[in-house]
VOBA-1610 file (N, C-alpha, C; in pm, whole numbers, padded with zeros to 5 digits, always signed):
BEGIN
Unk-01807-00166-02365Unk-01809-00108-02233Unk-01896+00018-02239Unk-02025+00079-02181Unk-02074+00143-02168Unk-01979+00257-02046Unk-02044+00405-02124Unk-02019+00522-02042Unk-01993+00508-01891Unk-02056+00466-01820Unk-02060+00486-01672Unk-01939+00367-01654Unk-01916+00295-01699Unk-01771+00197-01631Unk-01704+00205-01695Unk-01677+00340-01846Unk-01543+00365-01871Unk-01468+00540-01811Unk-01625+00522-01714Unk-01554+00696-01624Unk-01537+00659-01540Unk-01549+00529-01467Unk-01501+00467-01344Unk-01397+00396-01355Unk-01324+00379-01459Unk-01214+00344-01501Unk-01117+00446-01488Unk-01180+00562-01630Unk-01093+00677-01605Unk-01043+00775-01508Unk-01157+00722-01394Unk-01143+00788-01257Unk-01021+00716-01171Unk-01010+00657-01184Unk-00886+00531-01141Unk-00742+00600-01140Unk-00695+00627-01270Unk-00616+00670-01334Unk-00489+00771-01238Unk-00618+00899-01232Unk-00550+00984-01109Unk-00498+00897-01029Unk-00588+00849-00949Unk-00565+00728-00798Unk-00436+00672-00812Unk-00431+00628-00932Unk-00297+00548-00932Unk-00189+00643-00999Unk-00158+00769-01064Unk-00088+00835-01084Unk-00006+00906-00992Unk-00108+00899-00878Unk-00064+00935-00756Unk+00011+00834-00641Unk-00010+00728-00668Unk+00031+00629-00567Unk+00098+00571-00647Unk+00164+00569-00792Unk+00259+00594-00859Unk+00424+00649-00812Unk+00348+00817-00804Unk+00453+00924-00755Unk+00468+00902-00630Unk+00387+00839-00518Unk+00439+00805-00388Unk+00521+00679-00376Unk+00521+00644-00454Unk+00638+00503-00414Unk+00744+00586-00503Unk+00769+00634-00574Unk+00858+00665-00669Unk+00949+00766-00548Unk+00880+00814-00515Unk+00948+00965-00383Unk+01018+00891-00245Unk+00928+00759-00229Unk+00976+00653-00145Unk+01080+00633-00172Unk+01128+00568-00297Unk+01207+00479-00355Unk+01310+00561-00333Unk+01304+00668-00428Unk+01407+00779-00435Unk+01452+00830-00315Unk+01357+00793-00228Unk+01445+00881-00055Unk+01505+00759-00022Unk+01490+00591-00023Unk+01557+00516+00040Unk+01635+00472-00040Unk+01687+00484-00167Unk+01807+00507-00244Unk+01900+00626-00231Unk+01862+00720-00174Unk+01950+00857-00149Unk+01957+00816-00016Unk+01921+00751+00114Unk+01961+00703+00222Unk+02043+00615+00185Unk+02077+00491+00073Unk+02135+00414+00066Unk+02307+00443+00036Unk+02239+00542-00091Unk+02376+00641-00134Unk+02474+00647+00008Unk+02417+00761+00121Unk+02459+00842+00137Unk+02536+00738+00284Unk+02483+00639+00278Unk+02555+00532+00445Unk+02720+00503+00358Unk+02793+00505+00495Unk+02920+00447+00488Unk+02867+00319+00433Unk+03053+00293+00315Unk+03050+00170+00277Unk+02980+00044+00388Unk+03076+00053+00492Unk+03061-00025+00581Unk+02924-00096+00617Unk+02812+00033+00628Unk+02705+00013+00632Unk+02623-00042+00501Unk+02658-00028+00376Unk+02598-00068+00296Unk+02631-00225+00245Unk+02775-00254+00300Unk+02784-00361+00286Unk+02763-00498+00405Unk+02691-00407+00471Unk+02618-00482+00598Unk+02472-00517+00534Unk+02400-00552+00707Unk+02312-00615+00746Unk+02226-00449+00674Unk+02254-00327+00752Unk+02164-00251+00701Unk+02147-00191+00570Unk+02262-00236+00504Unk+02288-00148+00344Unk+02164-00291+00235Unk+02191-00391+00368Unk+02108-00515+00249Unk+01965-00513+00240Unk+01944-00514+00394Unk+01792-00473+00416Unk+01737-00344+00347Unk+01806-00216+00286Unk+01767-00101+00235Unk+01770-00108+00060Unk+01863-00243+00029Unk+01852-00276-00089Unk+01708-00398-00105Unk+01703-00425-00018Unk+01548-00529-00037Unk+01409-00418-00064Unk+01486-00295+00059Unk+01328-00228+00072Unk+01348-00167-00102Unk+01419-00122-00171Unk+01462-00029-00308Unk+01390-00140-00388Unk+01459-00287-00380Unk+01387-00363-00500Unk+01235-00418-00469Unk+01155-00429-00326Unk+01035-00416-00322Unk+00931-00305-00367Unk+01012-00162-00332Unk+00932-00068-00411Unk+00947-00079-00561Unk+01059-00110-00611Unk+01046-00101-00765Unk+00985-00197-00821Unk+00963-00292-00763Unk+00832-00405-00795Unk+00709-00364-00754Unk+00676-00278-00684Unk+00558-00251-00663Unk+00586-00146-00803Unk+00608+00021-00746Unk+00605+00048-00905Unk+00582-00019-01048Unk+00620-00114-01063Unk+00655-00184-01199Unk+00496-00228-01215Unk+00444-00270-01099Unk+00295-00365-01107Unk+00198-00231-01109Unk+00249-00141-01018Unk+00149-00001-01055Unk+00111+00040-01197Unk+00230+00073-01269Unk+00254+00054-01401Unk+00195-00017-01509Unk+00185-00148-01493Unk+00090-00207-01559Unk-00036-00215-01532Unk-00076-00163-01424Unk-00259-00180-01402Unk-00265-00050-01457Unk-00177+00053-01440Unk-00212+00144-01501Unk-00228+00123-01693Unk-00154+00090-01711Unk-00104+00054-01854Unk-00256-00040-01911Unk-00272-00133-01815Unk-00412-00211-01834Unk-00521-00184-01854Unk-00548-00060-01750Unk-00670+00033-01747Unk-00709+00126-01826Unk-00574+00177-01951Unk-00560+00238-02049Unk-00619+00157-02178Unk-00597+00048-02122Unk-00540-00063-02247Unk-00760-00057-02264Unk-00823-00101-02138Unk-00988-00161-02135Unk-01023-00012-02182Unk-00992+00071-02185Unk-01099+00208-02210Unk-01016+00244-02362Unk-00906+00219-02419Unk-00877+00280-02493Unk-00814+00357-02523Unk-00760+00416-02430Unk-00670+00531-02393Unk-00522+00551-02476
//
């Protein structure tokens, strides 16, 4: 891999370190919304739908993670 497409790689990095920490701040606010609903509500319609949105972000995270992990992996890092 030549210079110029392993700084366009490493430029990446940030990008996704950051959109990383934004799902992570996501996650963490609609798990502390989840916390904080009456049982009642969590064992409803809305406590389920807020557990779908928790395990869609942590699948996204998880895939962030590895492109990140990937992009480390092609440059060397």
């Amino acid at each position: 891999m030549n210079k110029d497409r392993r700084l366009k790689i490493e430029e990446l990095k940030p990008k996704l370190d950051s959109i990383r920490e934004a799902i992570e701040q996501i996650r963490d606010d609609e798990q502390d919304a989840y916390d904080n609903m009456p049982e009642s509500f969590q064992n409803g319609e809305r406590g389920q739908k807020a557990e779908e949105v928790i395990d869609s972000l942590e699948n996204a995270l998880s895939q962030v993670e590895e492109a990140i992990s990937s992009l480390e992996n092609a440059v060397g890092l």
